[in-house]
N, C-alpha and C positions, 0 to 999 in steps of 0.2 A: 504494500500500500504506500501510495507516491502521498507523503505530508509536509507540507508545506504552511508558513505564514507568512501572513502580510499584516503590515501595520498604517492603515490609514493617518496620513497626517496634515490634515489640515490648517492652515495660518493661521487664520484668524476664526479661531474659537469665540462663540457670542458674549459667554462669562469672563474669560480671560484670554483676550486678542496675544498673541503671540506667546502661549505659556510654553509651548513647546521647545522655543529657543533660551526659553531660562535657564541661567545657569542649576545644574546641582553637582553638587562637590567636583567641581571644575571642569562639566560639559555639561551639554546645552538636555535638555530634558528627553527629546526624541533619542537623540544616538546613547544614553544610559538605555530606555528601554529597548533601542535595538540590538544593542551588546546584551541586554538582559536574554533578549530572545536567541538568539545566535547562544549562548552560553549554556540553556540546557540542552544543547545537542540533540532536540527530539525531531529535526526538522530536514530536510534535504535541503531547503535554501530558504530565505526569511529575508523578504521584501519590503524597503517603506515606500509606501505608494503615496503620492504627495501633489498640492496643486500650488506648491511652493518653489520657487528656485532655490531661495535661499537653503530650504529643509534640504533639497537634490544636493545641492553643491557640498552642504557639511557630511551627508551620509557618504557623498562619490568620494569626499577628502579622505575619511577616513576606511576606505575600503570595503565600505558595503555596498550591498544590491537596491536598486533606487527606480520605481517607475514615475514617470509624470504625467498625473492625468490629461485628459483630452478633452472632457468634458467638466462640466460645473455639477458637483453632487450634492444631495439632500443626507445623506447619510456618508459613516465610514463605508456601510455594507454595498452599499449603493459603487462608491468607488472600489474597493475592491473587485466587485464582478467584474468592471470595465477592465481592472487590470488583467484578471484571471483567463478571460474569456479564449484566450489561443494559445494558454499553458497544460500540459500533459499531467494534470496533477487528480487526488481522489478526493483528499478531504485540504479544505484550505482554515487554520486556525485566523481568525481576525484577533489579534493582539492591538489593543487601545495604546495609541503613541502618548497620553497621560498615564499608564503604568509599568513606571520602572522598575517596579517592586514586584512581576511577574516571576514565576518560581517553577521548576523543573515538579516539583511534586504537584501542583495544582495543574496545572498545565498535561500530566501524563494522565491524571486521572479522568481529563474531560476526553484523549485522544482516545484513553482505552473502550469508550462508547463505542468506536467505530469498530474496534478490533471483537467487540462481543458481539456486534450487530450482525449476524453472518446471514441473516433475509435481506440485509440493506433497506431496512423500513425506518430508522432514525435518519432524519435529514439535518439536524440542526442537533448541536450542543454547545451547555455554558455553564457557567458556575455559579454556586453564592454559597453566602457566608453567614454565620449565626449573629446578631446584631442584639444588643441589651441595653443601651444607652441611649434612655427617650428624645435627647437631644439629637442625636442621630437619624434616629428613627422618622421623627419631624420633619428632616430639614428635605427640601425640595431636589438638592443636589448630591443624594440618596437616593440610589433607585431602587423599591422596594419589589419581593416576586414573593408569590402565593402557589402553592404547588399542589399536584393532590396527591393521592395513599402512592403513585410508582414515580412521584418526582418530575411530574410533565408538568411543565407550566402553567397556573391558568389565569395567570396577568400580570403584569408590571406596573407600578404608579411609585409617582415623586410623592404622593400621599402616603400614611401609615395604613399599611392593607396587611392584615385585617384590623377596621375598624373596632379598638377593645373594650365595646360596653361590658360587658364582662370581665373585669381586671381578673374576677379569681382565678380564672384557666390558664392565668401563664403563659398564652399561648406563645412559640416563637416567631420570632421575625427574622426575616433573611434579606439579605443586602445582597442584587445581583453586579456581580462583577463583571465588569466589561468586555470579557473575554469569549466569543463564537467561536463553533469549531463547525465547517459547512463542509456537506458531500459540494462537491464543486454545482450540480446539477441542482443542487435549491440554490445555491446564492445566483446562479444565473437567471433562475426563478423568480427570486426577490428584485430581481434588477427591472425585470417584466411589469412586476406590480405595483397598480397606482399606491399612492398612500391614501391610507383613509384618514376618515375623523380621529378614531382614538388614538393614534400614533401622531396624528398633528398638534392632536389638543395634548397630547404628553412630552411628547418632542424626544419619545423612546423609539429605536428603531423594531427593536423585537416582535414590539405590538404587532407590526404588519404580519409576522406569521399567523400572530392567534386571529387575526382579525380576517383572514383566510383560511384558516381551519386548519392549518397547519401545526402539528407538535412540537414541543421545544423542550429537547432532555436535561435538566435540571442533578449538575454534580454539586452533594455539598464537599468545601473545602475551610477549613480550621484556618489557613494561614492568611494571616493578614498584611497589607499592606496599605500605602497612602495613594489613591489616586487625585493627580492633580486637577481639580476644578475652578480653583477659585487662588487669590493670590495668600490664603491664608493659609490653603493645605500645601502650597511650597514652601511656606517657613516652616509647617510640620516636616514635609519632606524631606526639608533641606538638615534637620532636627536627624529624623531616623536615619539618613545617612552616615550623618558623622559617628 
């Protein structure tokens, strides 16, 4: 099985225009996560796909693999496809060029979806994370998933889902990590498909599978790390690094 990622990387982020070229611990935030992906060697080649020169020229500097888009995209997933579309590969992982803090153990656990799947009826997989800190939970730039008894998704919201009238239940909450793992043949799919309402009015990509009837296989992973959205979680970032 040919596996492959790519890292969509776009310039100008709505929350934080150019976070990608911020420094952390003496490079710019893209080429850490690119080195982070390259580093757990689970990949045959690991691409930033970009509608950036600037992003091109510092990954070509330091000797990685770099496509430029051609068109204007609404999503990472979106540009990805466009890259993918004349590559000889099976499952392509979408690594978020905000997480540098990506980890060979999280990362092996979503591939191994593909390697169980021997009908090939899983098209999509991703991860999340256990979450207990209401402030978290709350905040909008948090994207929260709701799953059912075999871990297939049944929605995404920047809201707290599920709503806890109930405090006593405990129930948990899971923080979806930004991380797809596509048979190449759904994301080309995805490239196909309008976007709807719910995925505009969340401004989640994922939504467009469920909003299509599509399944999305849900790995939980324990390790955490800081994804950068906002200029506060770089001074966390920049904090965990050292």
């Amino acid at each position: 099985m040919n596996i492959i990622s790519m890292i969509p990387a776009r310039y100008q982020a709505s929350r934080f225009p150019a976070k990608l070229m911020q420094d952390l611990g003496g490079k710019p935030v893209i080429l850490r996560t690119y080195e982070a992906a390259v580093g757990t060697k689970l990949f045959s080649k690991v691409y930033v796909v970009t509608d950036s020169r600037a992003i091109h020229d510092l990954i070509k500097a330091n000797g990685g693999q770099v496509i430029m888009s051609k068109e204007e995209h609404q999503s990472g997933s979106d540009r990805i496809a466009e890259a993918v579309t004349d590559l000889e590969v099976d499952v392509v992982v979408n690594v978020q060029g905000d997480e540098p803090f990506i980890d060979r153990e999280s990362l092996t656990k979503v591939i191994q979806v593909f390697h169980e799947d021997a009908g090939q009826e899983i098209d999509l997989a991703s991860l999340m994370t256990p979450i207990t800190d209401w402030d978290e939970i709350s905040n909008p730039n948090t994207v929260k998933v709701i799953v059912d008894n075999n871990n297939f998704a049944l929605y995404f919201s920047r809201s707290p889902i599920p709503y806890p009238r109930n405090k006593e239940l405990n129930t948990p909450y899971f923080k979806h990590k930004g991380i797809y793992a596509f048979r190449k043949r759904a994301l080309l799919d995805f490239k196909k498909l309008p976007m709807l309402t719910l995925e505009a009015t969340e401004k989640i990509e994922a939504i467009r599978f469920l909003e299509y009837g599509k399944k999305i296989k849900m790995v939980e992973t324990n390790v955490t790390g800081v994804e950068i959205d906002t200029p506060e979680d770089l001074e966390r970032a920049r904090k965990e690094w050292k």
